[in-house]
DOSE-8174 format. One record per residue: residue in one letter; x, z, y of N, C-alpha, C in turn; residue number from 1. Coordinates in pm, whole numbers, plus 50000, padded with zeros to 5 digits. Each point is the difference from the previous one (the first is absolute). Layout:
BEGIN
<atom aa="A" n_u="X" n_w="Z" n_v="Y" ca_u="X" ca_w="Z" ca_v="Y" c_u="X" c_w="Z" c_v="Y" i="NUM"/>
...
END
This chain:
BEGIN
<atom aa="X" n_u="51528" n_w="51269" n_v="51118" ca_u="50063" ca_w="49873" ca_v="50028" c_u="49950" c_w="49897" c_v="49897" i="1"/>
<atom aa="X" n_u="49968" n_w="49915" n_v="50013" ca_u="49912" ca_w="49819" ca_v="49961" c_u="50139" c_w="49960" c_v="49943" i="2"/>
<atom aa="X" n_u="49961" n_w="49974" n_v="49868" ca_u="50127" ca_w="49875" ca_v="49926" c_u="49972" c_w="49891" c_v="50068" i="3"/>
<atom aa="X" n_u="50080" n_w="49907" n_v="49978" ca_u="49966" ca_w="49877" ca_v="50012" c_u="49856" c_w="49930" c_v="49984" i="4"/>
<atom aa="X" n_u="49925" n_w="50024" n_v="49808" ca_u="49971" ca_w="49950" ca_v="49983" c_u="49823" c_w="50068" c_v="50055" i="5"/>
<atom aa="X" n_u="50025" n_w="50110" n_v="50043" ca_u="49904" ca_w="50041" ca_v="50072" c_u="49956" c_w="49971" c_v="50108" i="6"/>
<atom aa="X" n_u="50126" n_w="49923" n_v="50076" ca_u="50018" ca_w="49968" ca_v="50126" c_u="49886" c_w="49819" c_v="50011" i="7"/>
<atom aa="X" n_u="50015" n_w="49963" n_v="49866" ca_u="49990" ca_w="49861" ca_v="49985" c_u="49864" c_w="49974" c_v="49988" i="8"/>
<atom aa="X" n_u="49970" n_w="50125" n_v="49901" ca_u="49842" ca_w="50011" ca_v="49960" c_u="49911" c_w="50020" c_v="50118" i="9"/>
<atom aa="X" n_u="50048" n_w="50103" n_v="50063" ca_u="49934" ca_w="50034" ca_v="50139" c_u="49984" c_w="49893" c_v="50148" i="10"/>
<atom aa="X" n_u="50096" n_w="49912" n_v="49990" ca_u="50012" ca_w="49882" ca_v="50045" c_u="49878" c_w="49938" c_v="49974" i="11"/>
<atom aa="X" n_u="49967" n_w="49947" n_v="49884" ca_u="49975" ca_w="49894" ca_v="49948" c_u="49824" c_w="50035" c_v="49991" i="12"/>
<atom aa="X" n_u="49998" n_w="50150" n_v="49949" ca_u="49863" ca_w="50019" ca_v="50064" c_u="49980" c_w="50010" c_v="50150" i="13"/>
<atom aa="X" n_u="50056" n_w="50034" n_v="50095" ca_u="50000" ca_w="49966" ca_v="50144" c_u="49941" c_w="49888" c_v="50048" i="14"/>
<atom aa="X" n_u="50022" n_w="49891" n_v="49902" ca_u="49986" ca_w="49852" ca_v="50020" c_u="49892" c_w="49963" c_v="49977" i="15"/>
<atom aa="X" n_u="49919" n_w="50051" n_v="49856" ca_u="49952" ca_w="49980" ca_v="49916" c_u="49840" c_w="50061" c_v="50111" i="16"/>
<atom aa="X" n_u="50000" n_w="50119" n_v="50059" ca_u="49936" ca_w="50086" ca_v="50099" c_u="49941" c_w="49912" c_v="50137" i="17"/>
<atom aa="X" n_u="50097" n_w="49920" n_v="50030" ca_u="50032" ca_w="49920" ca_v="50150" c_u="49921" c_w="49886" c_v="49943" i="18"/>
<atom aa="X" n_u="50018" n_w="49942" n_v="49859" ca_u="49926" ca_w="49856" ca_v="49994" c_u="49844" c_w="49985" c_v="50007" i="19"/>
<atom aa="X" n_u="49961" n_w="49865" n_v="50030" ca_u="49879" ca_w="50017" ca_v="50001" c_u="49902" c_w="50016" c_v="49866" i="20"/>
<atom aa="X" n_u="50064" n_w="49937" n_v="49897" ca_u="49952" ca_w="49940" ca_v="49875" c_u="50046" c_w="50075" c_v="49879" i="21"/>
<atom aa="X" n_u="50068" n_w="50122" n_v="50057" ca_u="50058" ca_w="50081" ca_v="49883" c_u="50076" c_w="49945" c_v="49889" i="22"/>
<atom aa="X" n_u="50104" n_w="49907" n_v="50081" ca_u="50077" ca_w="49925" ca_v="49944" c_u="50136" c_w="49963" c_v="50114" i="23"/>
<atom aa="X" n_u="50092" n_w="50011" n_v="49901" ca_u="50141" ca_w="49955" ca_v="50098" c_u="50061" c_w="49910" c_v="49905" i="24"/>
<atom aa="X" n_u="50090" n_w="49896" n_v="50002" ca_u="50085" ca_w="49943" ca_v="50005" c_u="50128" c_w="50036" c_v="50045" i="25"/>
<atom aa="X" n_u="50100" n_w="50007" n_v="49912" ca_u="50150" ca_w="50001" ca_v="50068" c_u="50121" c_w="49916" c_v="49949" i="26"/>
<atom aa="X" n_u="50094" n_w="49992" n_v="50038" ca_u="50099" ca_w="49958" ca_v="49889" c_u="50113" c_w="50110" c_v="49948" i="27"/>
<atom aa="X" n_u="50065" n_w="50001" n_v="49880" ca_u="50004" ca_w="50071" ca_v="49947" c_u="50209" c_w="50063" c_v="50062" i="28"/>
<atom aa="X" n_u="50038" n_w="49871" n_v="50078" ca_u="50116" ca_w="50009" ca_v="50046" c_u="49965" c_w="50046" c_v="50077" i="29"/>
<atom aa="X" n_u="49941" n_w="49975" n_v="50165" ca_u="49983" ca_w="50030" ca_v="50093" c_u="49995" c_w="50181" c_v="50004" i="30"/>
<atom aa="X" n_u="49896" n_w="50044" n_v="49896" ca_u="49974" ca_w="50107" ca_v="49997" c_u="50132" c_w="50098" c_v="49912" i="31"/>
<atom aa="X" n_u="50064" n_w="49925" n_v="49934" ca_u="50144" ca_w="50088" ca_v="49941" c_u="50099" c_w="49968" c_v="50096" i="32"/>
<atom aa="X" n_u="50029" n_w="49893" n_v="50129" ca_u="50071" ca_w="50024" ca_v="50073" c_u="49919" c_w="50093" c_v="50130" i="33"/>
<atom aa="X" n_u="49904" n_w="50028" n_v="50022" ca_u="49933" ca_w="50147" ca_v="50078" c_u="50060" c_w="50106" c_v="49971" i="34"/>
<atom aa="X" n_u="49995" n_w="50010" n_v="49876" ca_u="50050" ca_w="50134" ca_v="49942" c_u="50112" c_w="50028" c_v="49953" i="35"/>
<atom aa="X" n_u="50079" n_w="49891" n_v="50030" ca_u="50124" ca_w="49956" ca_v="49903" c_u="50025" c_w="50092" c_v="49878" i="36"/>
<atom aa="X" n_u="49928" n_w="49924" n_v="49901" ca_u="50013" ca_w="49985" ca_v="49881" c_u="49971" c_w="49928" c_v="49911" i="37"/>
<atom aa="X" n_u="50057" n_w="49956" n_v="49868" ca_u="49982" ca_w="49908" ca_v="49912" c_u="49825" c_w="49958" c_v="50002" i="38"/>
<atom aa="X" n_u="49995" n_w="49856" n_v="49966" ca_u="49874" ca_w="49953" ca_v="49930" c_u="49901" c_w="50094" c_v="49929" i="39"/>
<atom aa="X" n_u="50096" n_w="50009" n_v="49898" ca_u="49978" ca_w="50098" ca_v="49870" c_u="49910" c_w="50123" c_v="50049" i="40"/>
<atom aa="X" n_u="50092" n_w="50096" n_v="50067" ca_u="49939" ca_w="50097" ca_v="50092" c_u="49779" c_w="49997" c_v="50042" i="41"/>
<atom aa="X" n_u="50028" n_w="49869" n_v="50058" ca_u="49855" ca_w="49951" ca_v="50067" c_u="49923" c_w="49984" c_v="49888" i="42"/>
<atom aa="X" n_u="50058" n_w="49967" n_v="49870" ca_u="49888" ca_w="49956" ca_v="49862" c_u="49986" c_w="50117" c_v="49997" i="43"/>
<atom aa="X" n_u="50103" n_w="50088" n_v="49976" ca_u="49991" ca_w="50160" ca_v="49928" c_u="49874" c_w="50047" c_v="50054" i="44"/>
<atom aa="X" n_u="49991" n_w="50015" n_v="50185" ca_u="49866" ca_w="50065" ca_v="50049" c_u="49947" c_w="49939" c_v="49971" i="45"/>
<atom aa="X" n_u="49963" n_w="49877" n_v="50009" ca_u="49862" ca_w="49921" ca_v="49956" c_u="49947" c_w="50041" c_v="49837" i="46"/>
<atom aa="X" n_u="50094" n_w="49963" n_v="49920" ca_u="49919" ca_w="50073" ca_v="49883" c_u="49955" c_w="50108" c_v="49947" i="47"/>
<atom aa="X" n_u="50103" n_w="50073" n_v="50083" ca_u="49942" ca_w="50190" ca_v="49992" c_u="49924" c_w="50050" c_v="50094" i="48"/>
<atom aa="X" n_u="49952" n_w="49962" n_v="50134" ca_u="49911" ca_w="50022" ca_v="50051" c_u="49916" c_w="49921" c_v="50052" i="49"/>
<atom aa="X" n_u="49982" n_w="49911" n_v="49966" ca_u="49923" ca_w="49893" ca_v="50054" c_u="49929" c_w="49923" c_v="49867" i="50"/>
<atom aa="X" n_u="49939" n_w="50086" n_v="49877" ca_u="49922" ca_w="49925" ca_v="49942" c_u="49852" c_w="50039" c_v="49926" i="51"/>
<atom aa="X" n_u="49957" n_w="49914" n_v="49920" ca_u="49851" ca_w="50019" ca_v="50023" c_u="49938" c_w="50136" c_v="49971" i="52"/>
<atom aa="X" n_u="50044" n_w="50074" n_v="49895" ca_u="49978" ca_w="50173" ca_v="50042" c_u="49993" c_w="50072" c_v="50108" i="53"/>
<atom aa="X" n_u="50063" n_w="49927" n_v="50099" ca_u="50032" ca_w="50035" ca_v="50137" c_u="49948" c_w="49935" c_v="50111" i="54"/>
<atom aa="X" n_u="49881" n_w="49961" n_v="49953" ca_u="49926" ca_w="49911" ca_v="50066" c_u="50046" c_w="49853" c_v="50070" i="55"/>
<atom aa="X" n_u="50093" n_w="49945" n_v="49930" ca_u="50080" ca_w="49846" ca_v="50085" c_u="49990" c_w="49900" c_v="49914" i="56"/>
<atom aa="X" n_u="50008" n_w="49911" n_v="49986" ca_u="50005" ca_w="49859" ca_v="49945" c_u="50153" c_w="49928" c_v="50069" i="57"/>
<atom aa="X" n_u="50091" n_w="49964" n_v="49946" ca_u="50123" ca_w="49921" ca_v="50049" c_u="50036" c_w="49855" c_v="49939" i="58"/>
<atom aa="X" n_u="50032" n_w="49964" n_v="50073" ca_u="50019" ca_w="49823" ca_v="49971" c_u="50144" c_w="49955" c_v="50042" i="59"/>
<atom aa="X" n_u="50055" n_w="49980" n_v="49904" ca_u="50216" ca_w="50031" ca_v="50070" c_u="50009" c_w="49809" c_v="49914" i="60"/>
<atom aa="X" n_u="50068" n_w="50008" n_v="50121" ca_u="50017" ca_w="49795" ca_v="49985" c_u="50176" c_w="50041" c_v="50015" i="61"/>
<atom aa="X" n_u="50074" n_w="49985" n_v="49910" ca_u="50184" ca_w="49942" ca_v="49995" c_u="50017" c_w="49888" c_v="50032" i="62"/>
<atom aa="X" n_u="50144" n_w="50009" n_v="50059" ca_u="50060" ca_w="49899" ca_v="50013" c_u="50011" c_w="49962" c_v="50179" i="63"/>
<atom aa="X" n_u="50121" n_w="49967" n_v="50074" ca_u="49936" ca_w="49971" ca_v="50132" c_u="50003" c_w="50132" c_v="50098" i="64"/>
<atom aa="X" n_u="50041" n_w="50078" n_v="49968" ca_u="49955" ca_w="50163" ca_v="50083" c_u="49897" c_w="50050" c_v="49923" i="65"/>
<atom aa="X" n_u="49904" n_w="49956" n_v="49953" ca_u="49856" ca_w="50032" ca_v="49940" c_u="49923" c_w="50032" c_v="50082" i="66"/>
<atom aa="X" n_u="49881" n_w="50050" n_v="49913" ca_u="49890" ca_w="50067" ca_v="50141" c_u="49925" c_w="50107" c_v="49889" i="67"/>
<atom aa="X" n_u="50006" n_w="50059" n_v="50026" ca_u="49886" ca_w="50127" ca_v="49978" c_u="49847" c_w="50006" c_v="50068" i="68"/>
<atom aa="X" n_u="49914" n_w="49969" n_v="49901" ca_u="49872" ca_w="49998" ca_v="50081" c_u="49904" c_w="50194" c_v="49941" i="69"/>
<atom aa="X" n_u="49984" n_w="50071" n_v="50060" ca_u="49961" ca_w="50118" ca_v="49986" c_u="49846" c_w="50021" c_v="50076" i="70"/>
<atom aa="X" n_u="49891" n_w="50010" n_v="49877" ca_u="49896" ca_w="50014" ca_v="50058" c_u="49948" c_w="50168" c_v="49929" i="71"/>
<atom aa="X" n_u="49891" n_w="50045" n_v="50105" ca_u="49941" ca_w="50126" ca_v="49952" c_u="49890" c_w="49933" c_v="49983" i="72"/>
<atom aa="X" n_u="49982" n_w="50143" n_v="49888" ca_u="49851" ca_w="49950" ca_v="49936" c_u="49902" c_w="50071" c_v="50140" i="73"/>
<atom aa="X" n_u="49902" n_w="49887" n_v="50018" ca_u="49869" ca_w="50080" ca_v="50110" c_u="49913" c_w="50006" c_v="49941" i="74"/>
<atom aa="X" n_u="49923" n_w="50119" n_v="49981" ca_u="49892" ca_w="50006" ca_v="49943" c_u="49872" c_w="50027" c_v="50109" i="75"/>
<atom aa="X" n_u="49865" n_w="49943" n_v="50021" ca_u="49914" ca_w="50089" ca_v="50074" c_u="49930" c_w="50101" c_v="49965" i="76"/>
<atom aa="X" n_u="50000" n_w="50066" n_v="49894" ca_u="49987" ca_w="50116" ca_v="49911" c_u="50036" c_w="50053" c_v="49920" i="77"/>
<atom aa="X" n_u="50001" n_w="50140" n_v="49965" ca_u="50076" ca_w="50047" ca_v="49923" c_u="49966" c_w="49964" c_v="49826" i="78"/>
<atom aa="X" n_u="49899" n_w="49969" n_v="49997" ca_u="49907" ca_w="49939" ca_v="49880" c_u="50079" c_w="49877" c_v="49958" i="79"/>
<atom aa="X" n_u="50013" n_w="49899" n_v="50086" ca_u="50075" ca_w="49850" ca_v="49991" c_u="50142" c_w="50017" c_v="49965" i="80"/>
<atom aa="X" n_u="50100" n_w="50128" n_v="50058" ca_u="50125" ca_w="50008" ca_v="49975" c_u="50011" c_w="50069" c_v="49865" i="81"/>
<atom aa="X" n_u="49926" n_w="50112" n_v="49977" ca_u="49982" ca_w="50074" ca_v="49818" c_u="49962" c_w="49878" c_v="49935" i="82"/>
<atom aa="X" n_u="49914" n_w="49888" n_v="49999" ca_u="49947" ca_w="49875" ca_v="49939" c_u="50137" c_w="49934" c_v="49933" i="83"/>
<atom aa="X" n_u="50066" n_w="49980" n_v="50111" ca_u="50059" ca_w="49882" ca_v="49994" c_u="50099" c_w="50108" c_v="49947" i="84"/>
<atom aa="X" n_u="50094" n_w="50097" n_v="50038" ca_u="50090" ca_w="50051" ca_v="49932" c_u="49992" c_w="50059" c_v="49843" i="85"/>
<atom aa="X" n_u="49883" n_w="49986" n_v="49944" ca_u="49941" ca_w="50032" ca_v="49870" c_u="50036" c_w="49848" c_v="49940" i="86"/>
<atom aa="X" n_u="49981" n_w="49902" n_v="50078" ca_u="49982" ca_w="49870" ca_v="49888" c_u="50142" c_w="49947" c_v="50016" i="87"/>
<atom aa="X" n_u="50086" n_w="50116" n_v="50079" ca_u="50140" ca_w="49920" ca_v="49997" c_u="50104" c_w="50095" c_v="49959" i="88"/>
<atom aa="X" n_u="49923" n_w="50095" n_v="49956" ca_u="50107" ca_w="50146" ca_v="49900" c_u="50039" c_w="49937" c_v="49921" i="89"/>
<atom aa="X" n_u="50132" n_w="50020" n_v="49895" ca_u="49981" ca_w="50006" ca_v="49876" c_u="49979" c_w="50126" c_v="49942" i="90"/>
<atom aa="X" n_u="49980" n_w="49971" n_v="49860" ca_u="49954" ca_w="50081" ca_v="49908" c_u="50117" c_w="50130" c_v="49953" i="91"/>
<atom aa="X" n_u="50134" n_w="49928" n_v="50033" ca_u="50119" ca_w="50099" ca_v="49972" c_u="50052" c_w="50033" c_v="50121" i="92"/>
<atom aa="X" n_u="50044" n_w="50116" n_v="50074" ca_u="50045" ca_w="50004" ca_v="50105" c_u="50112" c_w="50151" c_v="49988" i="93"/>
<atom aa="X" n_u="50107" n_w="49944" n_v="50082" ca_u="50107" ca_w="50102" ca_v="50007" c_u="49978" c_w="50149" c_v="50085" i="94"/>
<atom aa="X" n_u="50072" n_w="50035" n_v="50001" ca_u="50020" ca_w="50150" ca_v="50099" c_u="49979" c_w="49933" c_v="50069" i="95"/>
<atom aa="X" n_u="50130" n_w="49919" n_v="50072" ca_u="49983" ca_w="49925" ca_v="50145" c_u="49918" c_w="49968" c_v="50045" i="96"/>
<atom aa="X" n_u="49927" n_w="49878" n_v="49912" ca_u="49862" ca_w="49942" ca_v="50074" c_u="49886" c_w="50108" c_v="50037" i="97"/>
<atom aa="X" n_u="50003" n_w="50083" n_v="49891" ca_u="49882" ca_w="50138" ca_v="50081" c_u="50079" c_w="50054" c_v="50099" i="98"/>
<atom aa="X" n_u="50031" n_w="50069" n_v="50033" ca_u="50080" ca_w="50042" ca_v="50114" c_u="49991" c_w="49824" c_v="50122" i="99"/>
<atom aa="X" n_u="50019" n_w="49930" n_v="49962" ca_u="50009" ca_w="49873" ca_v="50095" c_u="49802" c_w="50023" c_v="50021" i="100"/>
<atom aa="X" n_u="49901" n_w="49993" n_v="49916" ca_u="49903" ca_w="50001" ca_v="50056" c_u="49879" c_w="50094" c_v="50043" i="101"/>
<atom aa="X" n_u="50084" n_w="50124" n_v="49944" ca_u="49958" ca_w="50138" ca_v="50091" c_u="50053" c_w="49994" c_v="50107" i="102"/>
<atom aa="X" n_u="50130" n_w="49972" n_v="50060" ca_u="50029" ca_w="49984" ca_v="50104" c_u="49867" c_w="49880" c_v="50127" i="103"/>
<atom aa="X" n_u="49984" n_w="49904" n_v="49922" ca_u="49907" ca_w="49883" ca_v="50082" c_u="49870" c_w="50098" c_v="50019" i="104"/>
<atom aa="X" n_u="49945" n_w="50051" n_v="49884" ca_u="49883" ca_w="50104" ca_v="49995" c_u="49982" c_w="50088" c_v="50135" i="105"/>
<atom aa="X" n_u="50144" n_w="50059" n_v="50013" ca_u="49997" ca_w="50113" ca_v="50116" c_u="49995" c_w="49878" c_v="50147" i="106"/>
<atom aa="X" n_u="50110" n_w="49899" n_v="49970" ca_u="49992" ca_w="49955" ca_v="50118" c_u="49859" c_w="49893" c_v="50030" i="107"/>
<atom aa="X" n_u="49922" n_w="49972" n_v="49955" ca_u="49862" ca_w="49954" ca_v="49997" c_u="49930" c_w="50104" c_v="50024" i="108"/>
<atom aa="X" n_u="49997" n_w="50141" n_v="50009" ca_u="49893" ca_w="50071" ca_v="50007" c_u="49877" c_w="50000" c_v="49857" i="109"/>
<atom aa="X" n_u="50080" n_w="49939" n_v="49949" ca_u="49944" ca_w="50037" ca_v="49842" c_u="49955" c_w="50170" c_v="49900" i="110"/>
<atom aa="X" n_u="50168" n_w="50003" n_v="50004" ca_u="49985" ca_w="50205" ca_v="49997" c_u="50082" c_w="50038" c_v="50093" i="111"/>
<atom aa="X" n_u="49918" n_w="50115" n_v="50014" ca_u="50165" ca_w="50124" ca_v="50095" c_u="50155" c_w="50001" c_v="49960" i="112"/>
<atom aa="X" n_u="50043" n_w="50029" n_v="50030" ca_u="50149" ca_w="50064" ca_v="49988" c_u="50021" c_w="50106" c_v="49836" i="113"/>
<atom aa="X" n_u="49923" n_w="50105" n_v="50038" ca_u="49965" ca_w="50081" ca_v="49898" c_u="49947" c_w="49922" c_v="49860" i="114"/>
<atom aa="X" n_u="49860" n_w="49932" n_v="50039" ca_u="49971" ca_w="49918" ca_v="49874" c_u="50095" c_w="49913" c_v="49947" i="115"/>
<atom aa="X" n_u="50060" n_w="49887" n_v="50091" ca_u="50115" ca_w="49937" ca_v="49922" c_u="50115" c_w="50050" c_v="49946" i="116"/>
<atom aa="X" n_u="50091" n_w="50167" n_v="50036" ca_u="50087" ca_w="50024" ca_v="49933" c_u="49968" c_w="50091" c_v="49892" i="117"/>
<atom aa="X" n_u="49859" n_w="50018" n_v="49975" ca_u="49909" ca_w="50106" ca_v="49877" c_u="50008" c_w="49862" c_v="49889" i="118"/>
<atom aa="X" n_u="49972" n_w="49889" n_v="50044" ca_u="50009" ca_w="49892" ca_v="49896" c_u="50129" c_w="50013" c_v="49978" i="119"/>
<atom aa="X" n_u="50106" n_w="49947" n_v="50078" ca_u="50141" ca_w="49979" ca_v="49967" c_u="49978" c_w="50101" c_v="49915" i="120"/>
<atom aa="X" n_u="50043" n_w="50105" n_v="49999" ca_u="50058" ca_w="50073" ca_v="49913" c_u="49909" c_w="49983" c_v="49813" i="121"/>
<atom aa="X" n_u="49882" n_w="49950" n_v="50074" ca_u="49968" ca_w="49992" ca_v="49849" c_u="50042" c_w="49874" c_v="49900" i="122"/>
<atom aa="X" n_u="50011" n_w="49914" n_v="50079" ca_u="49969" ca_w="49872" ca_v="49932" c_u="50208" c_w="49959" c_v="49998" i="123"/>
<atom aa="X" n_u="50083" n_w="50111" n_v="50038" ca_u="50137" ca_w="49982" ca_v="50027" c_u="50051" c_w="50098" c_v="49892" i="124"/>
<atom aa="X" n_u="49927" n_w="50116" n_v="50019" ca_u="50081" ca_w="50133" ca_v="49946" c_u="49966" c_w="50020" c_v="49852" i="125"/>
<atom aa="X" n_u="49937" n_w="49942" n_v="49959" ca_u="49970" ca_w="50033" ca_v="49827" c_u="50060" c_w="49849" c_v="49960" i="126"/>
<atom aa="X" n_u="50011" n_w="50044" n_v="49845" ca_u="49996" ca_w="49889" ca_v="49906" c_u="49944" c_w="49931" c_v="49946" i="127"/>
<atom aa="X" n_u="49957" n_w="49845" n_v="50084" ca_u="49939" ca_w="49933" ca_v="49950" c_u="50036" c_w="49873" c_v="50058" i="128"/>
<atom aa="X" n_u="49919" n_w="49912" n_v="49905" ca_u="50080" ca_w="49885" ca_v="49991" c_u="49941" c_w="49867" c_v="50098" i="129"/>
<atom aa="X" n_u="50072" n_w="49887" n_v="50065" ca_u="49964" ca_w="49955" ca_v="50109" c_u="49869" c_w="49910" c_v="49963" i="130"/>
<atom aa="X" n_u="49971" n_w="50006" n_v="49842" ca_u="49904" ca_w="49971" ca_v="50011" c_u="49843" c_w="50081" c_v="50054" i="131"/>
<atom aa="X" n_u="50007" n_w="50087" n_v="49972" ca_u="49884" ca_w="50111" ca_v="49977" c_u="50040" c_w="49992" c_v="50161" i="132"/>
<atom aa="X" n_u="50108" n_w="50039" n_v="50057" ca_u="50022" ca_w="50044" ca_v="50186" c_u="49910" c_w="49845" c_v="50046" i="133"/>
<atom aa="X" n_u="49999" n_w="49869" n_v="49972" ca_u="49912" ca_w="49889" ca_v="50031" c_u="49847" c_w="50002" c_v="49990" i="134"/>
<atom aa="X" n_u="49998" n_w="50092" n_v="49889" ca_u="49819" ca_w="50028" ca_v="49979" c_u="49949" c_w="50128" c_v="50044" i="135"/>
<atom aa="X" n_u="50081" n_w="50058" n_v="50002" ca_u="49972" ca_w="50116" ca_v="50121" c_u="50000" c_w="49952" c_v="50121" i="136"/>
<atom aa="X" n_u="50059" n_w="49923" n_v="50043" ca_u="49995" ca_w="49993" ca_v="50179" c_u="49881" c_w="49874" c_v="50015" i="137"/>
<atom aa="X" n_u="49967" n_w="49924" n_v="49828" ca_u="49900" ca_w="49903" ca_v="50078" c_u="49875" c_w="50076" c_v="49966" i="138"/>
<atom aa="X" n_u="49985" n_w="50126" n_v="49977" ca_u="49907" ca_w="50064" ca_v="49960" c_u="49950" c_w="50084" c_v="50184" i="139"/>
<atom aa="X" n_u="50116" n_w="50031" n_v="50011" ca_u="50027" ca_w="50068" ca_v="50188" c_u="49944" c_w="49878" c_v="50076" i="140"/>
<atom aa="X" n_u="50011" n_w="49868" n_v="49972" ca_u="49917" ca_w="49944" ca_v="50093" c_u="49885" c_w="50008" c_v="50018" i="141"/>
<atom aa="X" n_u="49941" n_w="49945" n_v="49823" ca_u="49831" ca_w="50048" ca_v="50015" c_u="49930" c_w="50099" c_v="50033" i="142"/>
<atom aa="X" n_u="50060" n_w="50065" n_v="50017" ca_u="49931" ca_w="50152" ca_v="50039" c_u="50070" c_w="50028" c_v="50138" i="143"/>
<atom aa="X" n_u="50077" n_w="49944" n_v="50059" ca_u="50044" ca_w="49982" ca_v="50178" c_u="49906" c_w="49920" c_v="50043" i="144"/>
<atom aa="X" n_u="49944" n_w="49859" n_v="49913" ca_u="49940" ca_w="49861" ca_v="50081" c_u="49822" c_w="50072" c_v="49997" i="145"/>
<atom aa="X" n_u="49992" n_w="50092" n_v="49937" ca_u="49851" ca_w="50081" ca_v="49998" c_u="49958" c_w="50050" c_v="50126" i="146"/>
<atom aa="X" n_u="50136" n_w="50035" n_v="50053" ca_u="49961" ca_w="50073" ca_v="50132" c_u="49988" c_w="49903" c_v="50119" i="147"/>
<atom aa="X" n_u="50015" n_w="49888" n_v="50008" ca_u="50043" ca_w="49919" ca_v="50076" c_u="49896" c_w="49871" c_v="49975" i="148"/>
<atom aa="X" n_u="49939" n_w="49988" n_v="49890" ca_u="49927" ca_w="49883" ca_v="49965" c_u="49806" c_w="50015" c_v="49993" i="149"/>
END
């Protein structure tokens, strides 16, 4: 059974699938009275699954109902998306964000299933610090963008 906020996410990529431009627009009431639930609610998914680790860019205008503008990143190669996601890492990165971009990895066809949860566990399960987990994973690009470039 789908929480809510699973319900919202899945929505919203639905939308996101259907557009032409890999971009939607919404407002931010409209879409918490869909689901009836708070505003708040609609930020919550947007910032936990809908951001640039996760391949999206968001543009949230208050005030008025608001509007949520939600674009995916398109890349025409896998070379251009490792490019650009290298020059927009940072250098310190949490559990979350790895896990947020092994997840994009698998869903790009980047690595397998297997390869991305052989990373998780490494770059999750030992002790080390979010700096070194940032230069490790921008180290995983250069040697991902090899195969691809």
């Amino acid at each position: 059974m789908e929480n809510t906020s699973d319900m919202i996410e899945a929505y919203l990529k639905q939308l996101l699938a259907e557009a032409q431009a890999c971009e939607i627009e919404i407002k931010r009431s409209e879409l918490a009275e869909r689901f009836s639930v708070v505003p708040s609610q609609i930020n919550y998914v947007i910032k936990t699954r809908f951001n640039p680790n996760q391949g999206f860019d968001v543009e949230s205008k208050r005030g008025g109902g608001g509007y949520i503008k939600i674009v995916k990143f398109d890349y025409s190669t896998k070379h251009d998306f490792l490019v650009d996601l290298y020059t927009r890492l940072p250098y310190v990165l949490s559990e979350q964000d790895v896990r947020e971009i092994l997840q994009m990895f698998f869903e790009e066809q980047i690595l397998t299933e297997q390869e991305a949860n052989l990373l998780l566990t490494v770059l999750t399960s030992v002790e080390i610090s979010d700096r070194v987990r940032g230069h490790l994973m921008h180290e995983l690009l250069q040697r991902l963008d090899r195969n691809y470039n």
